[in-house]
mmCIF entry with sequence, helices, sheets and N, C-alpha, C, O atoms, coordinates in Angstrom:
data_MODEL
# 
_entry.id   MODEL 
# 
_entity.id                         1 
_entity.type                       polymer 
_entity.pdbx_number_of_molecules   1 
# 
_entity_poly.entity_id                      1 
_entity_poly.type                           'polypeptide(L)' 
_entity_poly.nstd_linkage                   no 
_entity_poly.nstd_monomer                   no 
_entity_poly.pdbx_seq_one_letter_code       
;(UNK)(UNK)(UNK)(UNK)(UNK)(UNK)(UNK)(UNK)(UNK)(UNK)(UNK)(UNK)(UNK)(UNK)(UNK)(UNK)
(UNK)(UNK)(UNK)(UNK)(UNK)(UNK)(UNK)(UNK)(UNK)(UNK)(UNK)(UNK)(UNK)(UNK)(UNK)(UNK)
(UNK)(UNK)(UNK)(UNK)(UNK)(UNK)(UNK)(UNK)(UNK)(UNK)
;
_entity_poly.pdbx_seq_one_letter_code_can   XXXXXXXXXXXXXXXXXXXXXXXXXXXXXXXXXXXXXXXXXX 
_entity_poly.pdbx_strand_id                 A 
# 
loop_
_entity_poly_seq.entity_id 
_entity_poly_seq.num 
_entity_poly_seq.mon_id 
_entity_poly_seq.hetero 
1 1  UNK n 
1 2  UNK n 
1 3  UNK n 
1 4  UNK n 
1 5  UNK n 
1 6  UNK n 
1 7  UNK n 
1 8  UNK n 
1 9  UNK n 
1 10 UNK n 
1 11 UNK n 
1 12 UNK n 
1 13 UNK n 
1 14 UNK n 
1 15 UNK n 
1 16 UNK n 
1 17 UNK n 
1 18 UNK n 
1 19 UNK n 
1 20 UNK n 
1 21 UNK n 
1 22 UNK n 
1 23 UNK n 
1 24 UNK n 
1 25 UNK n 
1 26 UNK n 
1 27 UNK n 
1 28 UNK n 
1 29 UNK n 
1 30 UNK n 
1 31 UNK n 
1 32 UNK n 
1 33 UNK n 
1 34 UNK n 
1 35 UNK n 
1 36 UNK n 
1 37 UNK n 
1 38 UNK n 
1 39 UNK n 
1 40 UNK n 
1 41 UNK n 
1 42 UNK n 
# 
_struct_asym.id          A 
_struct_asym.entity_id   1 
# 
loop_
_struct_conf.conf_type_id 
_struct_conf.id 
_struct_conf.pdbx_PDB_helix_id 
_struct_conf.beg_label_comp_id 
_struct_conf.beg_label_asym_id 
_struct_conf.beg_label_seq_id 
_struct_conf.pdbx_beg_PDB_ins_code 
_struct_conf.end_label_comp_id 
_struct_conf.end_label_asym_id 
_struct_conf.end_label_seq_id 
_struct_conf.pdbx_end_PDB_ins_code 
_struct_conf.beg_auth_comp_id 
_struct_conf.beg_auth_asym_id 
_struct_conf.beg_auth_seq_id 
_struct_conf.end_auth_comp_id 
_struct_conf.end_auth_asym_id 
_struct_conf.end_auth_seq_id 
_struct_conf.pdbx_PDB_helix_class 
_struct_conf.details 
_struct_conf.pdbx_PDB_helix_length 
HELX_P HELX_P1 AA1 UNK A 4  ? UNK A 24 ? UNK A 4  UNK A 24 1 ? 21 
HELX_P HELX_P2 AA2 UNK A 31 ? UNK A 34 ? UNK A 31 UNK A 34 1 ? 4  
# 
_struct_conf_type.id          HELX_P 
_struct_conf_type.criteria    ? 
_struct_conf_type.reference   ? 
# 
loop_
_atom_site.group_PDB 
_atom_site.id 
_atom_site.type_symbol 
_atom_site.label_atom_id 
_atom_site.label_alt_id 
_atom_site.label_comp_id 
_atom_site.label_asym_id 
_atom_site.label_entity_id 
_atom_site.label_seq_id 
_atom_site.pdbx_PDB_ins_code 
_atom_site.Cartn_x 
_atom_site.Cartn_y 
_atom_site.Cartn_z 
_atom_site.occupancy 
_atom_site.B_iso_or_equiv 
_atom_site.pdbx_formal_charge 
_atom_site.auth_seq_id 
_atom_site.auth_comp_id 
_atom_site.auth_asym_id 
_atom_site.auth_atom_id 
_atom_site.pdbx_PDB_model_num 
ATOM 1   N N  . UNK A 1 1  ? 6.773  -13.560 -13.333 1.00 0.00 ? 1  UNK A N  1 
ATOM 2   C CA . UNK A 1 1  ? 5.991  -13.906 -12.176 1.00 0.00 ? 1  UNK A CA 1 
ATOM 3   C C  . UNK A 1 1  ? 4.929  -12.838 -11.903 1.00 0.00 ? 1  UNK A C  1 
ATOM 4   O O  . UNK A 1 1  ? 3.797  -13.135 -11.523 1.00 0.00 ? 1  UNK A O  1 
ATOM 5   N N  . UNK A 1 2  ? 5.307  -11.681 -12.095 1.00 0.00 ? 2  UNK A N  1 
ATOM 6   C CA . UNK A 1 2  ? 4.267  -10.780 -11.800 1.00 0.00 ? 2  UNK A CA 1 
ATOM 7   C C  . UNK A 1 2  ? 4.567  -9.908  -13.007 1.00 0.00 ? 2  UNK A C  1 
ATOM 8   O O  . UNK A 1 2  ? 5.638  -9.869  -13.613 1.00 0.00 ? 2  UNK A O  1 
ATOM 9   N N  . UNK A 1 3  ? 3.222  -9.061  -13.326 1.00 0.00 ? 3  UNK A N  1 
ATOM 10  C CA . UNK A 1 3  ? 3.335  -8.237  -14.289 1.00 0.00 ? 3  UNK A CA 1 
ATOM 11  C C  . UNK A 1 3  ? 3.465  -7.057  -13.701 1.00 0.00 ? 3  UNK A C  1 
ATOM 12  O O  . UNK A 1 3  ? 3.595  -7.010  -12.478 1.00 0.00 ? 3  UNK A O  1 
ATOM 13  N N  . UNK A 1 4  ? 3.448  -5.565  -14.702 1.00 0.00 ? 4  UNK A N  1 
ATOM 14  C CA . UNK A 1 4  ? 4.150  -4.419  -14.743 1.00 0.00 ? 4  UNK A CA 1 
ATOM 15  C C  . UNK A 1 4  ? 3.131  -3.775  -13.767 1.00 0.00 ? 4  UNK A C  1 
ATOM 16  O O  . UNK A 1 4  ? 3.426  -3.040  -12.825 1.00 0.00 ? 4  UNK A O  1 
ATOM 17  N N  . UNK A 1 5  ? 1.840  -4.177  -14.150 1.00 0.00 ? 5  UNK A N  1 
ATOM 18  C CA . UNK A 1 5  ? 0.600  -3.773  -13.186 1.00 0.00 ? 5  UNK A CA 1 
ATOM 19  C C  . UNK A 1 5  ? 0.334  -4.218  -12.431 1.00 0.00 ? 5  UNK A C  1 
ATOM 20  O O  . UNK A 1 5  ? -0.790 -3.855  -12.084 1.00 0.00 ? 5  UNK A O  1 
ATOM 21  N N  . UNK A 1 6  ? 0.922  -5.222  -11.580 1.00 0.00 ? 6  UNK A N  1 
ATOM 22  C CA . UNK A 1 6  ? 0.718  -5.513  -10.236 1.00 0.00 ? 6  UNK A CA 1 
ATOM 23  C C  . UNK A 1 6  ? 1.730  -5.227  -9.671  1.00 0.00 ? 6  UNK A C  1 
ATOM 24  O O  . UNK A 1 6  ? 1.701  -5.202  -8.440  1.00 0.00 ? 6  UNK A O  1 
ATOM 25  N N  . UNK A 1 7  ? 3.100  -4.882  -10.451 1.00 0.00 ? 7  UNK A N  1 
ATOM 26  C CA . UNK A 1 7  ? 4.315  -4.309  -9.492  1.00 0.00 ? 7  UNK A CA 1 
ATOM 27  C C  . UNK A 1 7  ? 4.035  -3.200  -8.988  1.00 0.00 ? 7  UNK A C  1 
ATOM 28  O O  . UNK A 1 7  ? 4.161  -2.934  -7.792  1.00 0.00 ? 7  UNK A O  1 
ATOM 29  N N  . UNK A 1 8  ? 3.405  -2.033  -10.323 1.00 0.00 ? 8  UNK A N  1 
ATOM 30  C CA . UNK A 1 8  ? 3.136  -1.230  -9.458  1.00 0.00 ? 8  UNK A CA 1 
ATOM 31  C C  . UNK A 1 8  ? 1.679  -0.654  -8.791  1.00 0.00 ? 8  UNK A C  1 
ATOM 32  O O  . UNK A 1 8  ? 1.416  0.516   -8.516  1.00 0.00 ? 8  UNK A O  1 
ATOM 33  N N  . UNK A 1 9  ? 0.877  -1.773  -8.631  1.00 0.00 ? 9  UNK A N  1 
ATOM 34  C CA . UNK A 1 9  ? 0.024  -0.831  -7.024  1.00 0.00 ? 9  UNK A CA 1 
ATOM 35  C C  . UNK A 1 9  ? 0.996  -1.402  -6.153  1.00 0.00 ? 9  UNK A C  1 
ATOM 36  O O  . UNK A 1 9  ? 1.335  -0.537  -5.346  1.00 0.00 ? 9  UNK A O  1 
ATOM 37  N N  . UNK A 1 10 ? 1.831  -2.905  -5.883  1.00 0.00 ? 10 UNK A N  1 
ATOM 38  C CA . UNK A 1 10 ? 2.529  -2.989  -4.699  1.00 0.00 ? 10 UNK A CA 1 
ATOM 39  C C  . UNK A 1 10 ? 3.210  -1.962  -4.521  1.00 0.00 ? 10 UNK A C  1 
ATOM 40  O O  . UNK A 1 10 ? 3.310  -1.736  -3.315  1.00 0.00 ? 10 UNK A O  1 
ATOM 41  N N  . UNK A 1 11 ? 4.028  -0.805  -5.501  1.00 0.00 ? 11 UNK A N  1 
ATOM 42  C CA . UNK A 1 11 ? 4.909  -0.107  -4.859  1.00 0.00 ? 11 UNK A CA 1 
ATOM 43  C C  . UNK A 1 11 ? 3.986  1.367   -4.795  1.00 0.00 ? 11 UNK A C  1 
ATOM 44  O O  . UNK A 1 11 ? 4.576  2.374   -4.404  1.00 0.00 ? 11 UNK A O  1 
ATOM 45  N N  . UNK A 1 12 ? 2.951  1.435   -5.073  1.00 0.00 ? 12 UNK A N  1 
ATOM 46  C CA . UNK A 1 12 ? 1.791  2.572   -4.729  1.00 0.00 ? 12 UNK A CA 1 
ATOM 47  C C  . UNK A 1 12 ? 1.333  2.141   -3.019  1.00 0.00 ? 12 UNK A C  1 
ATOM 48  O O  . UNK A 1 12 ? 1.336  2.945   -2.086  1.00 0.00 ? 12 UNK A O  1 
ATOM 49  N N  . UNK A 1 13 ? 1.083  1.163   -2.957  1.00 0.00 ? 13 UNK A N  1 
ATOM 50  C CA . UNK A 1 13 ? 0.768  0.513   -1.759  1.00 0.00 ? 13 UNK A CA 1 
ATOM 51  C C  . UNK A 1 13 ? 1.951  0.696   -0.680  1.00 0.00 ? 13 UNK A C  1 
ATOM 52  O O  . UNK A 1 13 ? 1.589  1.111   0.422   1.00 0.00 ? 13 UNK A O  1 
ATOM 53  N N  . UNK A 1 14 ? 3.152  0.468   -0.844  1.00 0.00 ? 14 UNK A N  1 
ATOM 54  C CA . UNK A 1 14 ? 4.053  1.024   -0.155  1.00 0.00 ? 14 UNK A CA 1 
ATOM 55  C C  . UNK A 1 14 ? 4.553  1.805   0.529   1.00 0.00 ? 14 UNK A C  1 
ATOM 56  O O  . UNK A 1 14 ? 4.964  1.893   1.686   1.00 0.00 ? 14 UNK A O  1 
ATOM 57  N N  . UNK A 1 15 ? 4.417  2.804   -0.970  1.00 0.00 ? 15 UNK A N  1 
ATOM 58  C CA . UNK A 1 15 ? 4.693  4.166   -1.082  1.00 0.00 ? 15 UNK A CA 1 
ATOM 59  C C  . UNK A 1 15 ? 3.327  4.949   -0.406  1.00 0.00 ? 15 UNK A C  1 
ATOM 60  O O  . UNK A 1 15 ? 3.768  5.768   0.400   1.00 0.00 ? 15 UNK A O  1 
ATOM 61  N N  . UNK A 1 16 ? 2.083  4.990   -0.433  1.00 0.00 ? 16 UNK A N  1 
ATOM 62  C CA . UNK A 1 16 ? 1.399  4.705   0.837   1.00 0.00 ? 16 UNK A CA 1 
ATOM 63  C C  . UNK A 1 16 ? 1.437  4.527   2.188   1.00 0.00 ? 16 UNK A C  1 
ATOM 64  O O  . UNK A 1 16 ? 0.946  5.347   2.965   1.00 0.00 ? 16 UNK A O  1 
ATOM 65  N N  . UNK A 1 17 ? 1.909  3.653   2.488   1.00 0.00 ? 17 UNK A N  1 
ATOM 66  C CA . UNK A 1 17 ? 1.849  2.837   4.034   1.00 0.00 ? 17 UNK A CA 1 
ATOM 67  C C  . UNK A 1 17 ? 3.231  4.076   4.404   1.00 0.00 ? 17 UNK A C  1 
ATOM 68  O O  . UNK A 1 17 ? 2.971  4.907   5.274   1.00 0.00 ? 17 UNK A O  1 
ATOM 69  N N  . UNK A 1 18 ? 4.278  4.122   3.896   1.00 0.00 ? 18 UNK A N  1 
ATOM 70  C CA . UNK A 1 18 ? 5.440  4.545   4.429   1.00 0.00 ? 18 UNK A CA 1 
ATOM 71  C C  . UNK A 1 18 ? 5.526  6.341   4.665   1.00 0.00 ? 18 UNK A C  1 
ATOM 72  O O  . UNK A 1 18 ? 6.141  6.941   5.547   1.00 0.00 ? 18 UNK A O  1 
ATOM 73  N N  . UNK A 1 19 ? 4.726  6.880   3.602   1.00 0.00 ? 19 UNK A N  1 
ATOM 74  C CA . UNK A 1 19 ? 4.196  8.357   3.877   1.00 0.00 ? 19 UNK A CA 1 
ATOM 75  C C  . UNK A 1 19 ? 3.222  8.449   5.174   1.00 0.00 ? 19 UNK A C  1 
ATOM 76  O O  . UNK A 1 19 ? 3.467  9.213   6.107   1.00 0.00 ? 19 UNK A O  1 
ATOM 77  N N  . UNK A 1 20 ? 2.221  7.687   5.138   1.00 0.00 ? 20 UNK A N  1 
ATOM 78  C CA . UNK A 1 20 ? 1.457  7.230   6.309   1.00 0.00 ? 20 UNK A CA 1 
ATOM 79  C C  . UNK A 1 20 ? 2.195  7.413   8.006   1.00 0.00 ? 20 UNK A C  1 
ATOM 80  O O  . UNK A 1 20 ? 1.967  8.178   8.943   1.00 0.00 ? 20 UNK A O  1 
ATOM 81  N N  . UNK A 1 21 ? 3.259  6.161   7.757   1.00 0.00 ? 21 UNK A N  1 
ATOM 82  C CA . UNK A 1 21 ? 4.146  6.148   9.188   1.00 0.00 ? 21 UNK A CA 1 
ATOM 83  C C  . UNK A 1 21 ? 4.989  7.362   9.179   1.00 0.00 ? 21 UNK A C  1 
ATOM 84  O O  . UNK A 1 21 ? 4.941  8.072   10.184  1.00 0.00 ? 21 UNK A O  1 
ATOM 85  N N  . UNK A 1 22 ? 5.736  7.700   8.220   1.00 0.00 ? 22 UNK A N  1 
ATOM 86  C CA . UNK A 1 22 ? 6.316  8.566   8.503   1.00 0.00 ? 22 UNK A CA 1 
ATOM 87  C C  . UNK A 1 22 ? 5.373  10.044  9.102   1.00 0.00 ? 22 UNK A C  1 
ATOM 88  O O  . UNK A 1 22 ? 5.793  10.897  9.885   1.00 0.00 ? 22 UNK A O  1 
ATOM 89  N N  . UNK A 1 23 ? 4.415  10.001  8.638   1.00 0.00 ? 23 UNK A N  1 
ATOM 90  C CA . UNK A 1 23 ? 3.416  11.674  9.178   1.00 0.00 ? 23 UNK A CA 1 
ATOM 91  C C  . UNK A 1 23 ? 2.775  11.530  10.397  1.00 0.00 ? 23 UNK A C  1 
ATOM 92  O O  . UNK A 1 23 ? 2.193  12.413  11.027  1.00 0.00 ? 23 UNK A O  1 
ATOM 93  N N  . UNK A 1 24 ? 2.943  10.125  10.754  1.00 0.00 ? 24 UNK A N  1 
ATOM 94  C CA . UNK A 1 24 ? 2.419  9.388   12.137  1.00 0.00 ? 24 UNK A CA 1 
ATOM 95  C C  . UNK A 1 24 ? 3.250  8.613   12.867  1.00 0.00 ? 24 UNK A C  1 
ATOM 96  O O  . UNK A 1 24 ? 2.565  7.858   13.556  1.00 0.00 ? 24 UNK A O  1 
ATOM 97  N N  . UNK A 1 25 ? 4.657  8.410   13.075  1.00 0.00 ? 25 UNK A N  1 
ATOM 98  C CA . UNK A 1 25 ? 5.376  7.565   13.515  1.00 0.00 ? 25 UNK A CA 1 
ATOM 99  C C  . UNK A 1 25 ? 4.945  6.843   14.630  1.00 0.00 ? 25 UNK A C  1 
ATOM 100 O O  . UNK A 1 25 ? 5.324  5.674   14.705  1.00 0.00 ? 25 UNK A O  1 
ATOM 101 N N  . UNK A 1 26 ? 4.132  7.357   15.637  1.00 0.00 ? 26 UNK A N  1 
ATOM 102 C CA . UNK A 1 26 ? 3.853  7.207   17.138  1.00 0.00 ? 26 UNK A CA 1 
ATOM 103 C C  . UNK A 1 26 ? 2.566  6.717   16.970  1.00 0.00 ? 26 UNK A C  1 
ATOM 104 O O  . UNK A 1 26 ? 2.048  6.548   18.074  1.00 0.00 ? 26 UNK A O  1 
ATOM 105 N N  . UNK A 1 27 ? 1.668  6.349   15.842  1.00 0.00 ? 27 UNK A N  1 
ATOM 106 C CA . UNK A 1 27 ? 0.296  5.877   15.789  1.00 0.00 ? 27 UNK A CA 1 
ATOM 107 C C  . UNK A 1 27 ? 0.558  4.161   15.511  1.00 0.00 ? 27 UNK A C  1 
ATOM 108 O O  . UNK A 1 27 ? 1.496  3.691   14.867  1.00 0.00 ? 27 UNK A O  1 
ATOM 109 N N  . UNK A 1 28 ? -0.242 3.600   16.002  1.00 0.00 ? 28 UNK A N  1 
ATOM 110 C CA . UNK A 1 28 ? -0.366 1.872   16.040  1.00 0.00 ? 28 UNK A CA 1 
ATOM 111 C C  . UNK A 1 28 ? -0.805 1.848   14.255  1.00 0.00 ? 28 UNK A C  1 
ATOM 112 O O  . UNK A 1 28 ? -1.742 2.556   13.886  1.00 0.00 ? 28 UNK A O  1 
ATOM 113 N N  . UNK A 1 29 ? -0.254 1.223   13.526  1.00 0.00 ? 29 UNK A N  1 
ATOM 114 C CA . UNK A 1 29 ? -1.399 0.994   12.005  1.00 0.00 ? 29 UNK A CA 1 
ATOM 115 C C  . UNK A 1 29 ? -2.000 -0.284  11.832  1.00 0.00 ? 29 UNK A C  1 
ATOM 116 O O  . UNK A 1 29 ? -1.395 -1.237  12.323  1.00 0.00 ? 29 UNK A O  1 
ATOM 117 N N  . UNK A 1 30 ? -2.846 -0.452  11.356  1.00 0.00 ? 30 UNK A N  1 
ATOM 118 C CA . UNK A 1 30 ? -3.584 -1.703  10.975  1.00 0.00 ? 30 UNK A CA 1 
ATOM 119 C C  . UNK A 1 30 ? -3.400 -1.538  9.404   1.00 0.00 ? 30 UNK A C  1 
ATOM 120 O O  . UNK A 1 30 ? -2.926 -0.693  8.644   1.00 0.00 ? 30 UNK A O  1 
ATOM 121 N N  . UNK A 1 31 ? -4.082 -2.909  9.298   1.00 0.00 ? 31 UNK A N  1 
ATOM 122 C CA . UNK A 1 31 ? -3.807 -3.395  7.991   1.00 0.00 ? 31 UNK A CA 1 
ATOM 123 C C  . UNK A 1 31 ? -5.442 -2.334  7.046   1.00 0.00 ? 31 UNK A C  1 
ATOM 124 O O  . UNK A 1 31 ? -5.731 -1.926  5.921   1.00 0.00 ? 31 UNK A O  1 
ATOM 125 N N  . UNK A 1 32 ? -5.908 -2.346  8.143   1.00 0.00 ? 32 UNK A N  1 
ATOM 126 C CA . UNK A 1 32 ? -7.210 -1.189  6.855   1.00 0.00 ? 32 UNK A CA 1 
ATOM 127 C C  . UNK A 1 32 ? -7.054 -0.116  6.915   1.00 0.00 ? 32 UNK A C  1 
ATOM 128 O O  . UNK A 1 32 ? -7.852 0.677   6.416   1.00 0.00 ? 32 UNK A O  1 
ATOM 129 N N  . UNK A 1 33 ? -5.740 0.325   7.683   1.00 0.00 ? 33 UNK A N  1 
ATOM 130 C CA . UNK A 1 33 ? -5.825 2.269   7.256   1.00 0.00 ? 33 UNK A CA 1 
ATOM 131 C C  . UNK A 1 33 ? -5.229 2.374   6.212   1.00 0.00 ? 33 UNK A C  1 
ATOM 132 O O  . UNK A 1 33 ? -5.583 3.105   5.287   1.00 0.00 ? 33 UNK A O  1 
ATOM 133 N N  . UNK A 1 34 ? -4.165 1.598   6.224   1.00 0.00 ? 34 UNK A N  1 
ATOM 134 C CA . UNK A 1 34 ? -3.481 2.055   4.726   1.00 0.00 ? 34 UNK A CA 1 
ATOM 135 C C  . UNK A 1 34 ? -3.627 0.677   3.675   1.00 0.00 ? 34 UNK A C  1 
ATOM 136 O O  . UNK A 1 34 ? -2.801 0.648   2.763   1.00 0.00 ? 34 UNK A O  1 
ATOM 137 N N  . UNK A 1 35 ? -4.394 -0.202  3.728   1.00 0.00 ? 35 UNK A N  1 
ATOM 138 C CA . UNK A 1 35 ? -4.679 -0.672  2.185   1.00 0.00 ? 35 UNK A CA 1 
ATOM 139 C C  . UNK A 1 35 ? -5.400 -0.702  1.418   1.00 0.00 ? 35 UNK A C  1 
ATOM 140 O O  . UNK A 1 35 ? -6.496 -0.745  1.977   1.00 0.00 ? 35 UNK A O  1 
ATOM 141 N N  . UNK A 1 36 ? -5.605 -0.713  -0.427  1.00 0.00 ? 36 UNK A N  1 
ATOM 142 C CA . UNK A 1 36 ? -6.202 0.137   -0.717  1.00 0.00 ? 36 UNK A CA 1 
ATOM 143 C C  . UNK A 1 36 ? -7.009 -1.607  -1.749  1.00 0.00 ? 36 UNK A C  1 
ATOM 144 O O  . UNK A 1 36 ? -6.488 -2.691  -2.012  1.00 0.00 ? 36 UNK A O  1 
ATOM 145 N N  . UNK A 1 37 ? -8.286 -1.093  -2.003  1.00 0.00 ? 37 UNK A N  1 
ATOM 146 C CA . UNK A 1 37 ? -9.578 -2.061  -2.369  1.00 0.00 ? 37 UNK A CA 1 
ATOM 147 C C  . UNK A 1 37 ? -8.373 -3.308  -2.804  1.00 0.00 ? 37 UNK A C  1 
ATOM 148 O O  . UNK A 1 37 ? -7.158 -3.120  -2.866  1.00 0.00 ? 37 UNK A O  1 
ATOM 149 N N  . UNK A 1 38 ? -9.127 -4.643  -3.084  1.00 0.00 ? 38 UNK A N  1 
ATOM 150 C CA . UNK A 1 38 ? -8.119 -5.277  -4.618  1.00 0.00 ? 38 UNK A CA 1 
ATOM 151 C C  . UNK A 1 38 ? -8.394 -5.161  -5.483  1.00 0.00 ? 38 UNK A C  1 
ATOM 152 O O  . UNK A 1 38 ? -9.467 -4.856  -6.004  1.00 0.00 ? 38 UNK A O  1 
ATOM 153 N N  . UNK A 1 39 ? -7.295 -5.424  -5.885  1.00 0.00 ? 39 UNK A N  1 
ATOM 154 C CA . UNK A 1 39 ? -7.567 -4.675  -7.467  1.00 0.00 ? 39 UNK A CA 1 
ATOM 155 C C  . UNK A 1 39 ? -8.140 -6.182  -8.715  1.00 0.00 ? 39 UNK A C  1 
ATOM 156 O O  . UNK A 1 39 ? -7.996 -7.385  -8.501  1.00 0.00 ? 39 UNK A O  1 
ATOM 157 N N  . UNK A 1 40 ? -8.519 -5.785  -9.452  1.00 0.00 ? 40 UNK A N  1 
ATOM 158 C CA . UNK A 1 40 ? -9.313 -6.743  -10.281 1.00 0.00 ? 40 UNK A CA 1 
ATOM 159 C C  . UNK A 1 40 ? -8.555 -7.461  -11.074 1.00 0.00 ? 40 UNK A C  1 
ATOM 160 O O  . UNK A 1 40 ? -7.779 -6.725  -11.684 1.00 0.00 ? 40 UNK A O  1 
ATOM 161 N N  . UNK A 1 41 ? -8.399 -8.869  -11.411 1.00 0.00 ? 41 UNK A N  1 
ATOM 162 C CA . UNK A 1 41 ? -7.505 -9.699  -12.431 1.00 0.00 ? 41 UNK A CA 1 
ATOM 163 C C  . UNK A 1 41 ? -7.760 -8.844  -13.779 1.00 0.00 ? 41 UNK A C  1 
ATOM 164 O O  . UNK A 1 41 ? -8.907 -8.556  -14.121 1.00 0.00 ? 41 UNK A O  1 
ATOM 165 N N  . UNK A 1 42 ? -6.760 -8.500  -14.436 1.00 0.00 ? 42 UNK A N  1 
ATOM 166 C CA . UNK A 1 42 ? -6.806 -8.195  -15.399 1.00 0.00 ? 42 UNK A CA 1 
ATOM 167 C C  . UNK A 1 42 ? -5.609 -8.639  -16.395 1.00 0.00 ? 42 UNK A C  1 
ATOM 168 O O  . UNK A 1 42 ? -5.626 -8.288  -17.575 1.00 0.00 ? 42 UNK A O  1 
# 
């Protein structure tokens, strides 16, 4: 269903967002602070 390269920016993307909250717990996040361009069909 998904390949090896789209598993992992989802878990770059994650791994992202969750360093993010954790260094900010008390900040509101939106969806454009922490996501990153799309990425291109390949």
């Amino acid at each position: 269903m998904f390949g090896a390269d789209h598993i992992e920016t989802l878990l770059e993307r994650f791994a992202r967002l969750l360093t993010a909250m954790t260094a900010e717990p008390t900040r509101r996040w939106r969806r454009s602070t922490y996501s990153m361009p799309p990425s291109t069909p390949g």
